[in-house]
TORBAVO-102551 format. One line per 2 residues: number of its first residue (from 0); their letters; for each residue x, y negated, z negated of C-alpha. Coordinates in steps of 0.25 Angstrom, whole numbers, plus 2048, in hexadecimal, padded with zeros to 3 digits. Last residue first. Example, Ala and Ser with C-alpha at 12.3 -4.5 7.8 and 13.67 -1.06 7.14 Angstrom:
! residues 2
1 = sa = 837,804,7E3; 831,812,7E1
//
This chain:
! residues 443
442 = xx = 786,DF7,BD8; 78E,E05,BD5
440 = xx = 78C,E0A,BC8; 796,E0A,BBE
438 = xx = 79A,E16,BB6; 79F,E16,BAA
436 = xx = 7AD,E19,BA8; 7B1,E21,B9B
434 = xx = 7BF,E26,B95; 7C3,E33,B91
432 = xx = 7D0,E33,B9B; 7CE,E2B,BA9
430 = xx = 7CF,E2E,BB6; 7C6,E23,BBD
428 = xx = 7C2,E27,BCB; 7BC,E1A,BD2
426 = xx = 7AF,E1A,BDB; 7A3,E19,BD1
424 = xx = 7A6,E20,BC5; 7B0,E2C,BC2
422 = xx = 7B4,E2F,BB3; 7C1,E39,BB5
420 = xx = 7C2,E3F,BA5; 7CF,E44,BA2
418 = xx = 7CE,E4F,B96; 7D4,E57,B8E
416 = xx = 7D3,E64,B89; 7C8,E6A,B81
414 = xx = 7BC,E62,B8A; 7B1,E58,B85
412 = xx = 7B6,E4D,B89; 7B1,E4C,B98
410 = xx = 7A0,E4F,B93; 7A1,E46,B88
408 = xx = 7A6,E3A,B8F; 79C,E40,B9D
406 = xx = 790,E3E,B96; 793,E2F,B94
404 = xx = 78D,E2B,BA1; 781,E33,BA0
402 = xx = 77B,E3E,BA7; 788,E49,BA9
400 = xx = 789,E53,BB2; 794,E5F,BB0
398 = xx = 79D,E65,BBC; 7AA,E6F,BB7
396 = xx = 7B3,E6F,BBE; 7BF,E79,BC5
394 = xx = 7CD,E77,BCE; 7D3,E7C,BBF
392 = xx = 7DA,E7A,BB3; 7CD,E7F,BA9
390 = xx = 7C0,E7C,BA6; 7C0,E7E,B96
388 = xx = 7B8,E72,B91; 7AC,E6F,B9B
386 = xx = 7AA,E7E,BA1; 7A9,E82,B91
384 = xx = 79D,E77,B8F; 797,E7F,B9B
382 = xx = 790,E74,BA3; 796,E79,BAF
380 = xx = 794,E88,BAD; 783,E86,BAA
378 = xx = 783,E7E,BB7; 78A,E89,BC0
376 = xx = 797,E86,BC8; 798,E81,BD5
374 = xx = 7A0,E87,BDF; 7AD,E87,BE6
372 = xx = 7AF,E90,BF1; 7B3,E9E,BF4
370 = xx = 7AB,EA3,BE7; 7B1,EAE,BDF
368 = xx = 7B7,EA6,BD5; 7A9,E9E,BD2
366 = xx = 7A1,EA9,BCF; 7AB,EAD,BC7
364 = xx = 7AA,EA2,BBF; 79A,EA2,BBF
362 = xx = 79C,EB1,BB9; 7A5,EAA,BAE
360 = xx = 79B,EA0,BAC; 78F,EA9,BAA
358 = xx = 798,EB2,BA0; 798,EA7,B98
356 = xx = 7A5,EA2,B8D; 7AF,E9D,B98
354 = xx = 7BC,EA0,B9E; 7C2,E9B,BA8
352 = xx = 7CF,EA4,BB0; 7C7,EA5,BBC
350 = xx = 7C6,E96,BBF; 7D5,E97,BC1
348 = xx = 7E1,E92,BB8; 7E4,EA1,BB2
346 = xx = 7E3,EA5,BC1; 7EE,E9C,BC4
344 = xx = 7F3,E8F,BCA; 7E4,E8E,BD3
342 = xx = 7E7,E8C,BE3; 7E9,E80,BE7
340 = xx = 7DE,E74,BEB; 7DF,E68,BF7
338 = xx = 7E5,E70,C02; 7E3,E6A,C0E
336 = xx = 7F0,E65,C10; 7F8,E73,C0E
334 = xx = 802,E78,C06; 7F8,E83,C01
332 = xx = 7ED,E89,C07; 7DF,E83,C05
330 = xx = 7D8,E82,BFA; 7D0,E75,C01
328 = xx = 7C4,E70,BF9; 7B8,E71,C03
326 = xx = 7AE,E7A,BF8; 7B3,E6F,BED
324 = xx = 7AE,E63,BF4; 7A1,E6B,BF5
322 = xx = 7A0,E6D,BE7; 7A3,E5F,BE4
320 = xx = 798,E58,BED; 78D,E63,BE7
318 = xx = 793,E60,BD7; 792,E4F,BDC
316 = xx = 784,E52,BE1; 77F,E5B,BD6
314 = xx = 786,E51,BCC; 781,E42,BD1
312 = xx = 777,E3F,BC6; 77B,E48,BBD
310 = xx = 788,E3E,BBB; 795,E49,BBD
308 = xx = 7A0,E4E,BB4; 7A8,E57,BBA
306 = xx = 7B3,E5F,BB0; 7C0,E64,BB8
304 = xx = 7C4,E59,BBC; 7D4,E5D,BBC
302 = xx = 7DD,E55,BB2; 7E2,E61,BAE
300 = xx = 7E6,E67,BBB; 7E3,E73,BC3
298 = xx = 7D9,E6E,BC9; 7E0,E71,BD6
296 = xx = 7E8,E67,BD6; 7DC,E5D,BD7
294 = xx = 7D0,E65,BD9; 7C9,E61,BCC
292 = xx = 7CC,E52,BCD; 7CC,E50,BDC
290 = xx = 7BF,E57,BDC; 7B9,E4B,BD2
288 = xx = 7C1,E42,BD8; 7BB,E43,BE8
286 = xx = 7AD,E46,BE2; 7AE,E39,BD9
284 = xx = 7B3,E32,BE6; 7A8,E37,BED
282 = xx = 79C,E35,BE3; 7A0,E25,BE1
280 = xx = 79C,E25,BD0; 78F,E20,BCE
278 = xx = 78C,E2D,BC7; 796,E31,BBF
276 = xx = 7A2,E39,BC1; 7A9,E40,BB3
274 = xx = 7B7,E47,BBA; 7BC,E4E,BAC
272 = xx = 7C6,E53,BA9; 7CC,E5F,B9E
270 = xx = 7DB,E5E,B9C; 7E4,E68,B99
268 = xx = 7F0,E63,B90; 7FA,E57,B92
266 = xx = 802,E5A,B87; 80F,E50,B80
264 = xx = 817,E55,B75; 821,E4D,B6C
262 = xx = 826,E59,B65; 825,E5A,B55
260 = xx = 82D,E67,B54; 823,E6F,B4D
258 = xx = 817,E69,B54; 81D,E6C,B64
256 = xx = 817,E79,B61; 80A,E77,B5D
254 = xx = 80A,E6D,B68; 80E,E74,B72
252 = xx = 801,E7F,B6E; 7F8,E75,B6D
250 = xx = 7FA,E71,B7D; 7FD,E80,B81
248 = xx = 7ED,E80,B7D; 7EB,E72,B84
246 = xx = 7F2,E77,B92; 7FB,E70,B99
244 = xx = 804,E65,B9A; 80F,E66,B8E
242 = xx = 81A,E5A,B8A; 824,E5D,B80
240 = xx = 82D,E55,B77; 839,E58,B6F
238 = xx = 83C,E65,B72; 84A,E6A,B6E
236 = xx = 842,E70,B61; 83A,E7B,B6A
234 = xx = 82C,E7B,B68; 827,E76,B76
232 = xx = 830,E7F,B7A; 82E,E8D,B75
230 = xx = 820,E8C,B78; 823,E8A,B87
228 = xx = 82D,E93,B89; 826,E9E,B81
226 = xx = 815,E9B,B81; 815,E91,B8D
224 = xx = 81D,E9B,B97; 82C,E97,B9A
222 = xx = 833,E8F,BA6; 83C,E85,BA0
220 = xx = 842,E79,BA7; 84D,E70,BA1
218 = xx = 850,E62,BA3; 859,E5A,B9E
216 = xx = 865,E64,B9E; 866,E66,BAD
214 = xx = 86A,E55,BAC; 85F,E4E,BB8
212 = xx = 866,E4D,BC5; 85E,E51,BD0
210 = xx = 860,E5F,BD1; 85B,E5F,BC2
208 = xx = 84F,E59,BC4; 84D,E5F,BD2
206 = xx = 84F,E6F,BC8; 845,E6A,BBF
204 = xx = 83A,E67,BCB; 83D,E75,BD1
202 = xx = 839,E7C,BC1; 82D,E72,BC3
200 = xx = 828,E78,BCF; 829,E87,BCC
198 = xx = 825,E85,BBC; 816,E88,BBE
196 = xx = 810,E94,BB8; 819,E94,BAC
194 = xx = 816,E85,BAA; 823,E7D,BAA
192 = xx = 82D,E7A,B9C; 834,E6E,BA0
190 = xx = 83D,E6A,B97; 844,E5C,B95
188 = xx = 84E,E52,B90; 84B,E45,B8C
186 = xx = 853,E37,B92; 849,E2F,B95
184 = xx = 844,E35,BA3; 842,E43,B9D
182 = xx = 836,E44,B97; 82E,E3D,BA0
180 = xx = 834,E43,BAC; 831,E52,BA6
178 = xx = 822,E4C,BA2; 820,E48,BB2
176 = xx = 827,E53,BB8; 822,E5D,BB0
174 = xx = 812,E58,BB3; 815,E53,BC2
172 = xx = 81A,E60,BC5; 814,E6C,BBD
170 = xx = 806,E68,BC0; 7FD,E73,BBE
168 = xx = 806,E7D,BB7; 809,E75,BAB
166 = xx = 817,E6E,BA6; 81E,E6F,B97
164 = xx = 826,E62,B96; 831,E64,B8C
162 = xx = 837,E57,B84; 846,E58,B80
160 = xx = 84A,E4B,B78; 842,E40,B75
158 = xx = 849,E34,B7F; 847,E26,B7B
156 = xx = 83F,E1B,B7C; 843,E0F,B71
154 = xx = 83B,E08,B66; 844,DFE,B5F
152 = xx = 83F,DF7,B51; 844,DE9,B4D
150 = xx = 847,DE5,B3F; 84A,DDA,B37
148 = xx = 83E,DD1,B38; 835,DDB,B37
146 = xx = 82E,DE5,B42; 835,DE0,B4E
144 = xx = 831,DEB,B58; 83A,DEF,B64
142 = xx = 836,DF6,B71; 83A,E02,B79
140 = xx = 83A,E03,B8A; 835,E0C,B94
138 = xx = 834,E05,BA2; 840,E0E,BA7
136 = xx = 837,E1B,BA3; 82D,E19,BAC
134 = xx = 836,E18,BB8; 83D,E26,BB5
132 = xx = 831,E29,BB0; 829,E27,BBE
130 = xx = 833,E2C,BC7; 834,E38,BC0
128 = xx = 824,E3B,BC1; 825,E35,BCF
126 = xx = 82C,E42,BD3; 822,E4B,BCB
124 = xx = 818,E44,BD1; 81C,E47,BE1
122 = xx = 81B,E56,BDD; 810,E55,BD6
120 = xx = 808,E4D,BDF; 80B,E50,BF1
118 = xx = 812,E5C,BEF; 80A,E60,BE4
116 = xx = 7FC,E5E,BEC; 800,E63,BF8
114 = xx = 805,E70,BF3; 7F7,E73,BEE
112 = xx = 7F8,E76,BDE; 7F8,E88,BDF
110 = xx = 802,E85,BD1; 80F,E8E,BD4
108 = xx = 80F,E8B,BE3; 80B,E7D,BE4
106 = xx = 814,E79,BD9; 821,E80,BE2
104 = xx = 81B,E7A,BEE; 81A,E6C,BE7
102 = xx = 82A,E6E,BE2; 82E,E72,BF0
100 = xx = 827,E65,BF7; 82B,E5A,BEE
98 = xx = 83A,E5F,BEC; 83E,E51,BF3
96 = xx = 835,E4A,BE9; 83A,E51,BDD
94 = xx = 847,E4D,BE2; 842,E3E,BE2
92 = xx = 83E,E40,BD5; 84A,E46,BCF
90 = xx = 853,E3C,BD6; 849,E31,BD0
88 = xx = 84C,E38,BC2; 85B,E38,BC3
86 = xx = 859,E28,BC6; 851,E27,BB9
84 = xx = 85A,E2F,BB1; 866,E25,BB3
82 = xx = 85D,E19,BB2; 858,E1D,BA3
80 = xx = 866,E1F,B9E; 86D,E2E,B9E
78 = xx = 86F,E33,B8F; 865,E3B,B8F
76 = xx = 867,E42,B9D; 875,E44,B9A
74 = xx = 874,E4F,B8F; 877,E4C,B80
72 = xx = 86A,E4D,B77; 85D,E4F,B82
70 = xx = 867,E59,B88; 86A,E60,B7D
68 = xx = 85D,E61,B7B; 858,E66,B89
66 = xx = 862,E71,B88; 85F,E77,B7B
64 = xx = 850,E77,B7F; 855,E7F,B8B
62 = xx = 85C,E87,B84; 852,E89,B7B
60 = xx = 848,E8D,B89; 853,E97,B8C
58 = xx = 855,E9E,B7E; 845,EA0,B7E
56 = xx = 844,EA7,B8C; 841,E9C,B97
54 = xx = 835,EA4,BA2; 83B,EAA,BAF
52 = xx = 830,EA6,BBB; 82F,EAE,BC7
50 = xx = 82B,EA8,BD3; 820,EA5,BDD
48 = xx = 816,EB2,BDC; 80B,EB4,BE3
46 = xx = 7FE,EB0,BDD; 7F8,EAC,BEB
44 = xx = 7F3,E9E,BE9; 7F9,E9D,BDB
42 = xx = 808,EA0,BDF; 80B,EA6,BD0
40 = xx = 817,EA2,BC9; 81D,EB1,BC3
38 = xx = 821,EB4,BB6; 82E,EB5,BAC
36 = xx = 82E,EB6,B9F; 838,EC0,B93
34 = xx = 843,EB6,B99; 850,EBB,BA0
32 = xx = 856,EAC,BA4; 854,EA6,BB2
30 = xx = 859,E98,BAE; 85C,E8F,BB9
28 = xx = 867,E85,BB3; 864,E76,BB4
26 = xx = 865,E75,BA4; 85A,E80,BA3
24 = xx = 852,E83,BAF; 847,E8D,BAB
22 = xx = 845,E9A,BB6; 840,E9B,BC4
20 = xx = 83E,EA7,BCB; 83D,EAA,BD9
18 = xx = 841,E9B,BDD; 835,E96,BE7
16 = xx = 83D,E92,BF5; 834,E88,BFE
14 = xx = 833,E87,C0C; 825,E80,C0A
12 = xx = 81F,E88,C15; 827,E94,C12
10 = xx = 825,E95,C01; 814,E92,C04
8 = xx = 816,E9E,C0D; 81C,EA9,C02
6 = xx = 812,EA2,BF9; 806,EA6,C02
4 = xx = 7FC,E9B,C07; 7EF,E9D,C03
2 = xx = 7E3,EA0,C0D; 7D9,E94,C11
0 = x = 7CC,E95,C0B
//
């Protein structure tokens, strides 16, 4: 295995400056406010230290909420016309686009994703993201209703007020990005509240918006843990909307919250997928997505593959092909092309940190840990019903084997989180979500 770059020699390839603390940003300003929190981003290939992180005290996130709505009610991005905020946002694009290679280092270094993989797709989304609303939202129009012969109904698109997009750890680019454009391409204002463990990236991204012409007062950026700056948001009564991607049990907790104020809320919570690959399906290309699925950033995603449902018939082969797959996969060191895997975000996120009811499994596990290269886990582990529902965000699966075509229904579904089922027969990868393709055999 090839040795780990250093941060010290990440910063002089990339020729990149990492501020030594980083704050909120609250009407353009840079806040580094005395606060009861403050912690360190953890490079999680060596665990050095990146920066220091100064958490938003309670007066600072209301000031924050105090600016957003004043800003919603009489600042100059509400009041500008559709066309006006679309030409700032293809500035903020194409300046997201020329920061391309600082903001994917500064993902790479607080998520261990391969610097590779976010030059080339977060950072490249989140440009697109604002071009894709600002075009998006030009094509948005109301409609009229003639209920009687005396009236006439107008439905109409308009701003809601202040929305806060609250951003996870595994994808803090394209995700913010995304919700933050969403929200503010018709005329809202915003907050974006990062994860704790990821806010380097997304802090750059704010200060390129503001650089490149969007109103200070439009968009405010709050650095805070989930239970203080976090909790006090989402119930704060200048928020009018929130959007969470995250966990299910912070999930429940939002909405508790956002109850007593009746927010809008949107949550994209923990998924649980399954890649369900039958029998007359083309063996390589179902190889090929199946380790495309899991492996894909790392695994540290919540569309990962991390349940494998394979026809009996072909399981032993495809479990040999896949393990062997897995033995070549390249952790290799970091910013270069042969990487195809990162190091894990954090021990809390690591195979380590499972947890399950027998002492069998928990020996396996270690088992597994101090092995230099990947192996298979035991039958009686794999067909654990726990295994099944609480795998967790991670470069791991679980293998079953299924007899019949509609085993596999019952088998994907039964999870606590979500699901996104990946049905693969013959030659084409179909995506889908809870619904069933049979198989068709070959003439």
């Amino acid at each position: 295995m090839n040795a780990v770059m250093s941060l010290s020699a990440l910063k002089t390839k990339m020729g990149a400056a990492i501020p030594e603390r980083i704050g909120s940003i609250i009407n353009g300003a840079h806040r580094l406010d005395e606060s009861p929190e403050s912690w360190d981003i953890l490079y999680p290939a060596t665990e050095e230290p990146v920066t220091r992180v100064i958490g938003a005290s309670d007066v600072m996130v209301d000031e924050a909420a105090a600016v957003a709505r004043r800003a919603f009610e009489s600042g100059p991005w509400t009041a500008m016309s559709h066309d006006e905020r679309k030409k700032i946002f293809f500035k903020i694009a194409d300046a997201i686009d020329g920061a391309a290679d600082d903001l994917a280092f500064l993902q790479t270094v607080e998520t261990g994703l391969p610097y590779k993989q976010l030059r080339a797709r977060h950072a490249a989304r989140a440009a697109e993201n604002f071009r894709f609303f600002a075009e998006i939202a030009s094509g948005l129009s109301g409609e009229t209703y003639t209920q009687t012969g005396t009236h006439l109904s107008l439905t109409l698109h308009e701003p809601i007020g202040v929305g806060l997009v609250i951003s996870p750890w595994n994808a803090p680019l394209p995700l913010a990005s995304m919700k933050a454009a969403a929200c503010l391409i018709l005329g809202n204002s915003c907050i974006i509240k990062p994860s704790e463990y990821a806010p380097l990236a997304l802090f750059r991204m704010v200060e390129i918006m503001h650089e490149a012409g969007l109103p200070a007062d439009a968009l405010q950026f709050i650095n805070g843990g989930g239970a203080t700056a976090g909790a006090r948001l989402t119930a704060h009564p200048d928020i009018d909307a929130i959007n969470f991607v995250g966990g299910t049990q912070t999930g429940r907790r939002i909405m508790a919250n956002a109850a007593s104020g009746i927010k809008k809320v949107g949550l994209e919570l923990g998924g649980k997928s399954a890649n369900i690959i039958f029998e007359t399906a083309n063996f390589e290309r179902a190889l090929d997505a199946a380790m495309l699925a899991i492996f894909s950033g790392n695994g540290q995603q919540c569309l990962a593959g991390s349940r494998i449902l394979v026809q009996s018939s072909i399981a032993e082969k495809f479990n040999a092909a896949f393990v062997q797959r897995a033995r070549i996969c390249a952790l290799a060191i970091h910013l270069t092309r042969r990487q195809k895997l990162g190091r894990l975000f954090s021990r809390r996120t690591g195979i380590a940190s499972w947890t399950t009811p027998a002492r069998p499994q928990r020996m396996a596990i270690r088992s597994l840990l101090a092995a230099t290269r990947p192996q298979a886990l035991t039958k009686d582990i794999l067909s654990s019903r726990q295994w099944c529902l609480h795998v967790r965000i991670n470069p791991a699966f679980v293998r079953k084997k299924f007899s019949v075509p509609l085993q596999p229904c019952k088998l994907s579904t039964r999870s606590k989180t979500p699901s996104r089922s990946r049905m693969i027969p013959i030659s084409v990868l179909f995506l889908m979500c809870g619904r069933m393709i049979c198989p068709r055999r070959r003439a």
